[in-house]
C-alpha positions as CSV (number, residue, x, y, z in Angstrom):
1,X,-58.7,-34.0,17.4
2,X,-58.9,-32.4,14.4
3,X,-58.3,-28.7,15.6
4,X,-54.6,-30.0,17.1
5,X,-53.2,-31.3,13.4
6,X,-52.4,-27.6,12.1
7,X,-50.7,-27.2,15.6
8,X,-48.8,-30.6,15.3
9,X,-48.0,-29.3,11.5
10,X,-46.3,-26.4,12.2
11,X,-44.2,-28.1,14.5
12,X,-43.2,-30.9,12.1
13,X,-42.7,-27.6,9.6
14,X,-40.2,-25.8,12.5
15,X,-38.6,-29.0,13.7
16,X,-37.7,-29.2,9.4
17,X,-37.0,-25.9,9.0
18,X,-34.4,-26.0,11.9
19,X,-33.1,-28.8,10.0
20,X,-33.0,-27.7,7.0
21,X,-30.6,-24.2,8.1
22,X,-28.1,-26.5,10.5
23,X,-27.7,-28.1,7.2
24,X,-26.5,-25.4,5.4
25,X,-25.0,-23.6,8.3
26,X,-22.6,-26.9,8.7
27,X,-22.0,-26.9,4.7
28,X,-20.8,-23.4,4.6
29,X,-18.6,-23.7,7.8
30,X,-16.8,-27.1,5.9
31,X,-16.7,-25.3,2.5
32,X,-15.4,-22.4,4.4
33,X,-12.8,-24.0,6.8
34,X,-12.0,-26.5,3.3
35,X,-11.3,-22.5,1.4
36,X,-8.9,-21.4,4.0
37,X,-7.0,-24.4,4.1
38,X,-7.0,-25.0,0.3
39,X,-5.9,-20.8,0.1
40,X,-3.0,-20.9,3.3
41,X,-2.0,-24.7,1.2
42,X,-1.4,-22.3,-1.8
43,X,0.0,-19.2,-0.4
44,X,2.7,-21.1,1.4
45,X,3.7,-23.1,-1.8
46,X,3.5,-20.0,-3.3
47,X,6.1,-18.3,-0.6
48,X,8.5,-21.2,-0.3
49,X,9.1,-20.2,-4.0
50,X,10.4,-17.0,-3.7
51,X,12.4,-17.7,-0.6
52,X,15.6,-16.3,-2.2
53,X,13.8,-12.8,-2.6
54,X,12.8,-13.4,-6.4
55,X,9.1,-12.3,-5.8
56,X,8.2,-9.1,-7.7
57,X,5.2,-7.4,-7.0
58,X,3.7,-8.6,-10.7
59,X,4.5,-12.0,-9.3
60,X,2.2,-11.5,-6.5
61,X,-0.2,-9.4,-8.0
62,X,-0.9,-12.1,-10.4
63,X,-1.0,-14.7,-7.2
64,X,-3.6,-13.0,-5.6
65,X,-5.6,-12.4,-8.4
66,X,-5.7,-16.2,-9.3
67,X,-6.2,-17.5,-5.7
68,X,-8.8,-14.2,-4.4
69,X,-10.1,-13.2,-8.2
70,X,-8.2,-9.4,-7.0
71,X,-5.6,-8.3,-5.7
72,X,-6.2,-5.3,-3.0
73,X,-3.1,-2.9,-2.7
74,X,-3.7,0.2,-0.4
75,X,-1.4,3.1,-1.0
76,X,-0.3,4.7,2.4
77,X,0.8,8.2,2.7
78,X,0.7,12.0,2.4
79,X,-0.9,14.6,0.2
80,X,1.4,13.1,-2.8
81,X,0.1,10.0,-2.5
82,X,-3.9,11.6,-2.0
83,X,-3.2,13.3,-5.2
84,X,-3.2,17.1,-4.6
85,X,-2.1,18.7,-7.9
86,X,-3.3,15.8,-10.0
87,X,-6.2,16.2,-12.5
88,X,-8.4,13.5,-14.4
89,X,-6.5,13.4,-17.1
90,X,-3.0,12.7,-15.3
91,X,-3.9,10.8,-12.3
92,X,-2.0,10.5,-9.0
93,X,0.2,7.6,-9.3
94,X,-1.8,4.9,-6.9
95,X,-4.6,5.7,-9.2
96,X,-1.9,5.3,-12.5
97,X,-1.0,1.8,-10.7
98,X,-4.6,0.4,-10.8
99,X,-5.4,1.4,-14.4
100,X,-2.0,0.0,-15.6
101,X,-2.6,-3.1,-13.8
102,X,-5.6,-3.8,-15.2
103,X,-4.6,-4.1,-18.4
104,X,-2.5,-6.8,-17.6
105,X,-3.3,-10.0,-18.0
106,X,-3.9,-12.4,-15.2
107,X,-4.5,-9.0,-13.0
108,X,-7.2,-7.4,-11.8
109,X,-6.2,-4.9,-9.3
110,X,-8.1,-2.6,-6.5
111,X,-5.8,0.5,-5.1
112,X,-7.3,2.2,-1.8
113,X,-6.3,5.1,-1.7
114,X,-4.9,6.0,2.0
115,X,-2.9,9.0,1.5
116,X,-4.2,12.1,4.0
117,X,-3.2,15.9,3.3
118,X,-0.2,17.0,5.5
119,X,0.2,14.2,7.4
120,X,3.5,12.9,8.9
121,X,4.5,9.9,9.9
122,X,3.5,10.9,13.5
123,X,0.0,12.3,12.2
124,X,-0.5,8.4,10.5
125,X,0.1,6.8,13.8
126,X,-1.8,9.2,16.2
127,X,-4.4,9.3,14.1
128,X,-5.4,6.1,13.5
129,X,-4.5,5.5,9.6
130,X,-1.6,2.9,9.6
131,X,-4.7,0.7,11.7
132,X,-7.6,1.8,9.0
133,X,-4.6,0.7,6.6
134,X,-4.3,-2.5,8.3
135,X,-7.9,-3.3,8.6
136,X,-8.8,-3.0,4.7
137,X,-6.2,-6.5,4.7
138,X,-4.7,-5.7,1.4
139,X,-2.6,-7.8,0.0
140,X,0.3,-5.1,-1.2
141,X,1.3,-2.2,0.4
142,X,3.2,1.1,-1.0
143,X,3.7,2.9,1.7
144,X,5.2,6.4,1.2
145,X,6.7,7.6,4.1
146,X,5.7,11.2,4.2
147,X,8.5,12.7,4.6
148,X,7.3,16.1,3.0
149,X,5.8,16.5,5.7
150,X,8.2,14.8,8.8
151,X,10.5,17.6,7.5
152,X,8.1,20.6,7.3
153,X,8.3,22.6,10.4
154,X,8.6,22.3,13.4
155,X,10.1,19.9,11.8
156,X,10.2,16.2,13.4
157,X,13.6,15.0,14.6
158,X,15.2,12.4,12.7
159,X,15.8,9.5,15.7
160,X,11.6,10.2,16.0
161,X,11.0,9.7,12.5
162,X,13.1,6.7,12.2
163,X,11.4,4.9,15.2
164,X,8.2,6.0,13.7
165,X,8.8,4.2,10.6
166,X,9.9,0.7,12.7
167,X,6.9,1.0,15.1
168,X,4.7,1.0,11.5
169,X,6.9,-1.5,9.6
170,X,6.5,-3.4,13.1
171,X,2.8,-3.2,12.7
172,X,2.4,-4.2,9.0
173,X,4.9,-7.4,10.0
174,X,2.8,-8.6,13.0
175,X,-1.0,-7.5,11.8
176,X,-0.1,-8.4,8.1
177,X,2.6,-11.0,7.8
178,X,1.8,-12.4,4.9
179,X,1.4,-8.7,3.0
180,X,3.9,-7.5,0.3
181,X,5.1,-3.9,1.9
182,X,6.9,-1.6,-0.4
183,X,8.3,1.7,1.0
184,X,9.3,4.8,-1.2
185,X,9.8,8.8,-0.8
186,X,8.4,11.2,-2.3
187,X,8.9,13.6,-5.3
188,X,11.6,16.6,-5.1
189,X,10.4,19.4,-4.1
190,X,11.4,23.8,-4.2
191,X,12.6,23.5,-0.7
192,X,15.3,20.5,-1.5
193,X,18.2,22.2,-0.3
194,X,16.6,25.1,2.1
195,X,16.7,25.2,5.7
196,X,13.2,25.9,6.9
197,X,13.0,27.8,10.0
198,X,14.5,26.0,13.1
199,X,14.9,22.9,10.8
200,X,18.4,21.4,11.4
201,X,18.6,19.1,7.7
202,X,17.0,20.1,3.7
203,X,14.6,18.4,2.6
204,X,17.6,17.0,0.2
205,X,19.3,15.6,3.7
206,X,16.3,14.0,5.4
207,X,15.5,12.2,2.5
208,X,19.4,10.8,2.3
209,X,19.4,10.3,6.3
210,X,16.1,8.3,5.7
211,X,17.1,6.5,3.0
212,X,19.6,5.4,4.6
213,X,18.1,4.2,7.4
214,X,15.5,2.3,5.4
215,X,17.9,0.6,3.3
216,X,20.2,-0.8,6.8
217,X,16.7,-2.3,7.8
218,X,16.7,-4.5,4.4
219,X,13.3,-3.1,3.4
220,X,12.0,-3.6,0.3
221,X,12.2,0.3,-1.2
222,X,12.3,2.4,-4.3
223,X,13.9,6.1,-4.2
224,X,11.4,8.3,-5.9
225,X,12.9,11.3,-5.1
226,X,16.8,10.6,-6.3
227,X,15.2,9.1,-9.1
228,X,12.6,11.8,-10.1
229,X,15.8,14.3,-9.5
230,X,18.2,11.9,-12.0
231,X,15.8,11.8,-14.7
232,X,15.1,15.4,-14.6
233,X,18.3,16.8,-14.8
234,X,19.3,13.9,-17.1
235,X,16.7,14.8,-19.7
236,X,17.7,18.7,-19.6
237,X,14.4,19.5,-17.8
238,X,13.5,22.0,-14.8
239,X,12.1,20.8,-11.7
240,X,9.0,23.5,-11.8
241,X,7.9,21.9,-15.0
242,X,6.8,18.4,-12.8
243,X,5.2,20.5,-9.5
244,X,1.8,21.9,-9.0
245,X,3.0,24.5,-6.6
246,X,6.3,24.7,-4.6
247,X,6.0,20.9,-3.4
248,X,3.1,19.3,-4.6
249,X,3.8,17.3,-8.3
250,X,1.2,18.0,-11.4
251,X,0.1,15.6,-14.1
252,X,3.6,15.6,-15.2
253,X,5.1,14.2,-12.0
254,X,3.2,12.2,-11.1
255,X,3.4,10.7,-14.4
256,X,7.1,10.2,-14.4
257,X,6.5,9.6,-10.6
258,X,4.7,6.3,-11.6
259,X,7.0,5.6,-14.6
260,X,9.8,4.8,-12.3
261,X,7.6,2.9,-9.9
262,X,6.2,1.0,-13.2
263,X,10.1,0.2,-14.7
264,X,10.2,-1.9,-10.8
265,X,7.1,-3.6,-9.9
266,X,9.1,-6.5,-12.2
267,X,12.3,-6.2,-9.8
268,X,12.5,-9.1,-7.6
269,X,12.4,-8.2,-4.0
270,X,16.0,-8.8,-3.2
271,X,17.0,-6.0,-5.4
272,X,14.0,-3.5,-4.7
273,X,16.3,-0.9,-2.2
């Protein structure tokens, strides 16, 4: 009788054991299921505030940071928004974005950087990125809308770029509903008001047929390029002083690129077009 006590022991020991992890297993799954509600409790109080379209993108910056501890914001885009011509020193703008808004308080800010060398919108879609996008579940979303490259040839007719840009607006609304989504263009470029071979529109007119179009659908939106273009010939300047090459900006542009994108992340919502 002796020999079976270590036997009945260990069995005592499982059975515990067993226990012991349904226990905490059950705990975490209440704490858990008691977070979400508490969070979705708060986010909707949060939304029914801004109803009228007074949210800025501080406002929910600073949200997300109280409710999560950060606030994930993944930049979507071309080469300009990867950072091709910036340098350590003067940062592409997504990375300008995160540094700023770190130094504000009540922010603490992460910025993935989704932006993928000569890519249209086309190339973003076939290739998988608006998804990766989705699937890091950030809580803002700049999402610059490549036209550089929609307009480079062959370039990619209009009507296709337009329904491109629904079918990934339409994506971002149904995988992402509760995410801030922020569309903008891109910097001027050398070929603004060329014809590139076969192309039927400048570079100048597919941004102002776009830009158009965005602003019909009541998207939230910021004109980089007419506002890059205003300030530069306001100030006296020459457009080769903010570009790396013939289309990509340097540690100049993006600089002022992220000024104006810095003088609206206050704006509220309704105004943002």
């Amino acid at each position: 009788m002796e020999k079976d006590r270590p036997v009945v022991s260990r069995r005592n020991l499982l059975f515990v054991c067993l226990c012991v992890m349904l226990i905490v297993i059950s705990s975490y799954w209440l704490i858990n299921k008691q977070f979400k509600a508490t969070s979705q409790e708060l986010t909707q109080t949060y939304m029914n505030q801004y109803t009228d379209g007074s949210e800025t993108i501080l406002n929910r910056a600073k949200f997300v940071t109280k409710r999560d501890g950060v606030v994930d914001i993944a930049v979507l885009g071309s080469s300009v928004t990867r950072g091709k011509g910036a340098t350590a020193a003067q940062p592409v703008w997504g990375k300008r974005l995160e540094q700023q808004l770190n130094t504000l308080e009540g922010i603490k800010a992460t910025v993935w950087n989704q932006g993928f060398n000569g890519y249209s919108t086309t190339d973003l879609l076939v290739n998988g990125k608006v998804g990766e996008t989705i699937g890091l579940h950030p809580d803002i979303v700049i999402f610059e809308m490549s036209l550089i490259n929609n307009n480079r040839y062959p370039q990619n007719d209009l009507e296709q770029t337009k329904q491109e840009l629904s079918d990934i607006m339409d994506r971002f609304q149904k995988q992402l509903p509760q995410t801030f989504v922020l569309l903008t263009t891109a910097n001027p470029t050398i070929y603004n008001d060329v014809y590139l071979d076969n192309g039927l529109l400048t570079y100048h007119q597919y941004n102002e047929e776009i830009t158009q179009f965005v602003r019909e659908q009541q998207w939230p939106f910021i004109d980089i390029y007419t506002l890059m273009s205003q300030n530069i010939d306001e100030n006296g300047s020459q457009l080769t002083e903010f570009l790396a090459d013939a289309v990509h900006p340097n540690g100049n542009g993006y600089q002022l690129w992220y000024k104006l994108l810095a003088e609206r992340l206050n704006t509220p919502v309704s105004e943002l077009k």
